[in-house]
Each structure stands twice: as structure tokens, then as C-alpha cells.
C-alpha positions in Angstrom: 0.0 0.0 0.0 1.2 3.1 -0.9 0.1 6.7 0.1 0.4 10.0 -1.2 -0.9 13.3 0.2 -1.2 16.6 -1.4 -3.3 19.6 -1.6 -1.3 21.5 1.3 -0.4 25.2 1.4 -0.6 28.7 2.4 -4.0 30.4 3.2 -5.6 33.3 5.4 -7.4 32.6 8.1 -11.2 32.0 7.3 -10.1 30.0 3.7 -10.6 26.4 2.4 -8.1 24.1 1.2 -8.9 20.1 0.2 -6.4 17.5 0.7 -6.1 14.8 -1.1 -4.8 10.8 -0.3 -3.8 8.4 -3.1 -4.3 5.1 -2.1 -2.5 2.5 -4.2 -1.4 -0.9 -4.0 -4.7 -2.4 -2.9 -8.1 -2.2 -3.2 -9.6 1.4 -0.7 -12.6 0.0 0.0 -10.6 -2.5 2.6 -9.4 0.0 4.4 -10.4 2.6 7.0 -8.1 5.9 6.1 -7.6 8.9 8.6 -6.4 11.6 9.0 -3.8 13.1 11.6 -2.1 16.4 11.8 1.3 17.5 13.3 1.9 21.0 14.5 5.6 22.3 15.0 7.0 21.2 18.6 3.7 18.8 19.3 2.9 15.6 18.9 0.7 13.8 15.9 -2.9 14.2 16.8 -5.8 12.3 15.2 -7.9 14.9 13.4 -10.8 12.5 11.6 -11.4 9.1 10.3 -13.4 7.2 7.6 -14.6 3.7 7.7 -15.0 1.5 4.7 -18.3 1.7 3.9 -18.5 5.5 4.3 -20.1 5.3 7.9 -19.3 6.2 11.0 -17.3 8.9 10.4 -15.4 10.6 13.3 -14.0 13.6 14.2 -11.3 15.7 16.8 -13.6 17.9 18.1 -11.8 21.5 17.2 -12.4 20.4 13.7 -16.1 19.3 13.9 -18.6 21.4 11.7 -15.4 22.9 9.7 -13.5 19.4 8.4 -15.2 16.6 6.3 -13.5 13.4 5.5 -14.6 11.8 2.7 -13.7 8.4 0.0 -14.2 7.9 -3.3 -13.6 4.2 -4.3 -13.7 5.2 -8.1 -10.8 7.0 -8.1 -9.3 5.7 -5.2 -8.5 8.7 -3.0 -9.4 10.4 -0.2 -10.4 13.7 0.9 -10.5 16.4 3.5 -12.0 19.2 3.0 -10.9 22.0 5.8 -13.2 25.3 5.8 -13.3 28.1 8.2 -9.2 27.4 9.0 -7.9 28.9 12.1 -4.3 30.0 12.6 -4.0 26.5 14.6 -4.8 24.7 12.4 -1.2 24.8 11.0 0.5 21.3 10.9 1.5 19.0 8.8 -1.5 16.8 7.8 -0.9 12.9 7.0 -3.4 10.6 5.7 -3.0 6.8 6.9 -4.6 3.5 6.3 -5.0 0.0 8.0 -7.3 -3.0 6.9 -10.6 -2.9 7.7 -11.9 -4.7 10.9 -15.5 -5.4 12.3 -15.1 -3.6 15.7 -13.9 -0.1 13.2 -18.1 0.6 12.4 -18.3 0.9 16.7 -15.5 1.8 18.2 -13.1 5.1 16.9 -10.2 4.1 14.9 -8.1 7.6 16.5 -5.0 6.4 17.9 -1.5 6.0 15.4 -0.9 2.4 16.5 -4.0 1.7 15.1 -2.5 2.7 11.6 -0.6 0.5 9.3 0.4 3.0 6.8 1.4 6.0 5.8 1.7 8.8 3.8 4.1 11.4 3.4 3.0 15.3 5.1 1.3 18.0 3.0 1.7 21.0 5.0 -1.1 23.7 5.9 -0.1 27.0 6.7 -2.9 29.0 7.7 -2.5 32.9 8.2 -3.9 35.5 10.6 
């Protein structure tokens, strides 16, 4: 499996920016991706996740109502869509897969042991 993020970049505070995760190597809809960000001098933090069947989907609450994760199984990639951006929101943002498992549609899939792969940073530089 192989994983490659992009979309990062530089915008004012209140802007949108969409990253994207190509997944290839396998077939996506095995997989539940996240998404996990890494701000200079802190540690990784889980920022949302996507099961394979689209549902549930969850997210770090300072994100919640301004972040949507989504899949697309045709074109193997997937999204996240960041609106309303905050100053703090300025990290590096990774995406990450691991296989899919029965307990992922009940129980969050937040923590980074719980991710077999990954993908290199796209960094998000978001101005006051």
C-alpha cells in the first residue's frame, strides 16, 4: 500500500483548502483511512477518520462542523476538505490506512498504532 498526500499550502485565516490521499497498492474500499495532523513542537494528533463503507465517520472535536473526511472508491482517493481554517490549524497533515476490521463501524479508529500506513506530510499554513 502506498500513500500520497497533497493539496497542502498557504491560506488566510477563514479560507478552504482540500487535501487529497492516493491510495495504491490495494483495493480502498478494505481500508479505513484517517487523517492526523502535526503542528511544530507537538505531537501527531488524530484529526478525523473514515470507515470502509463510508459510515461512521469521526472527528477531533476542534475540527467538527469545519473538516469533512470523505472516499471515493472510483478514483481511489481520499479527501478532506478544511473550511473556516484557524491559525491553529497549521501542521502538517498525513493521511493513513489499516485493513478494515469489524469492531472499526463501533468503536473510533483515533489512535496512530491503530495505523498501518502512511503517507508522506502536505503541510497547511494558515495565516492570521
Amino acid at each position: 500500500v502506498q500513500l500520497q498526500a497533497s493539496g497542502g499550502g498557504l491560506v488566510q485565516a477563514g479560507g478552504s483548502l482540500r487535501l487529497s490521499c492516493a491510495f495504491s497498492g490495494r483495493t480502498l474500499t478494505s481500508y479505513t483511512m484517517g487523517w492526523f495532523r502535526q503542528a511544530p513542537g507537538k505531537e501527531r494528533e488524530f484529526v478525523a477518520s473514515i470507515v470502509r463503507t463510508g459510515r461512521p465517520i469521526v472527528y477531533v472535536d476542534s475540527v467538527k462542523g469545519r473538516f469533512t473526511i470523505s472516499r471515493d472508491s472510483a478514483s481511489n482517493t481520499v479527501y478532506l476538505q478544511m473550511n473556516s481554517l484557524k491559525p491553529e490549524d497549521t501542521a502538517d497533515y498525513y493521511c493513513a490506512a489499516r485493513p478494515a476490521k469489524w469492531s472499526d463501524a463501533s468503536a473510533a479508529v483515533d489512535n496512530q498504532a491503530d495505523y498501518t500506513y502512511w503517507g508522506q506530510g502536505t503541510q497547511v499554513t494558515v495565516s492570521s
